[in-house]
N, C-alpha and C positions, 0 to 999 in steps of 0.2 A: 442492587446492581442491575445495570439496562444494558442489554446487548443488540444491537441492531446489524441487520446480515444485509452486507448489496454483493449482488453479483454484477461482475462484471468481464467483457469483454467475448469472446470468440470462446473459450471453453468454460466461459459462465465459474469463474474463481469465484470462492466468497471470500471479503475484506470484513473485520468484526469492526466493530467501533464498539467499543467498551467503558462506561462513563455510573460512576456513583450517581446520591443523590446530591451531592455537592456539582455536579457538573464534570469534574477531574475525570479525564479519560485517557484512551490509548488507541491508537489505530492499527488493527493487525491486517497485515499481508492486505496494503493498500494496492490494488489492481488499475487498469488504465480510466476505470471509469471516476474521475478526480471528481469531475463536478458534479454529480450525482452526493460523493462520499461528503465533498466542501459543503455543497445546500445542507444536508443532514447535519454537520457541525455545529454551521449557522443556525439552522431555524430550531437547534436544542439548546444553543448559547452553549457549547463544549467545549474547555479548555485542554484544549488537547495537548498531552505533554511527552507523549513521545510517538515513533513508529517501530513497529515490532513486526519482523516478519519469520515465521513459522522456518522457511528457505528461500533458497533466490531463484525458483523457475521465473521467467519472464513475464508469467502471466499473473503474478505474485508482487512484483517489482516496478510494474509500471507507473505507479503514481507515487513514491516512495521522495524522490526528485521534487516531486512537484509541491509536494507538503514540506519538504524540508526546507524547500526555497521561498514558500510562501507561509507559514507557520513557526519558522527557524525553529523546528523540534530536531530532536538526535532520533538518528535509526539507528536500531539495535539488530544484530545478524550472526550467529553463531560462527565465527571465525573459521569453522572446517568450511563454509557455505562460499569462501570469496572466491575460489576458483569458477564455482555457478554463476555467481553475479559475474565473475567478469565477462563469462561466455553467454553470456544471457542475448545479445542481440542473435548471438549464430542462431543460437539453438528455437527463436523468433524465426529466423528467414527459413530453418530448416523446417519446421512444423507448421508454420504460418504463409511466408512468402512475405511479411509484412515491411514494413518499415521501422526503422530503431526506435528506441524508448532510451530517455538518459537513464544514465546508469548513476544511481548515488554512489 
């Protein structure tokens, strides 16, 4: 089992990428740093087959969108957590000031 750790963004989130020796992996709590996590995919030849996030703070959820639209994998998110995903931009502009992240 290969675990690789990137951080990413303004409160330095870790996203895991999780992959056998077969290549089969998982992406947990993909953060805003997409292309960072995508080169790592790539240059491991990763089949990535799902997204998996821990919760939906924003700084958790920011690349989540971007894999699902360019990977066509399913995220998976503990059902108690949709009220956080939805509020996910507020709780961005109240901590951050930033601009929005799509919301899967």
């Amino acid at each position: 089992m290969n675990i690789k750790t990137i951080k990413s963004g303004k409160i330095q989130e870790n996203c895991y990428i999780v992959h056998d020796g077969s290549n089969d992996g998982l992406i947990i709590d993909p953060g805003e740093n997409h292309d960072e996590i995508a080169n790592y995919i790539n240059e491991k030849d990763i089949n990535a087959l799902a997204i998996i996030n821990t919760h939906a703070h924003y700084d958790h959820i920011g690349g989540v969108k971007y894999f699902q639209d360019n990977l066509k994998i399913p995220f998976y998110l503990h059902s108690l957590d949709a009220r956080t995903l939805r509020s996910a931009n507020l709780l961005r502009m109240v901590f951050e000031g930033q601009l929005s992240i799509s919301i899967p």
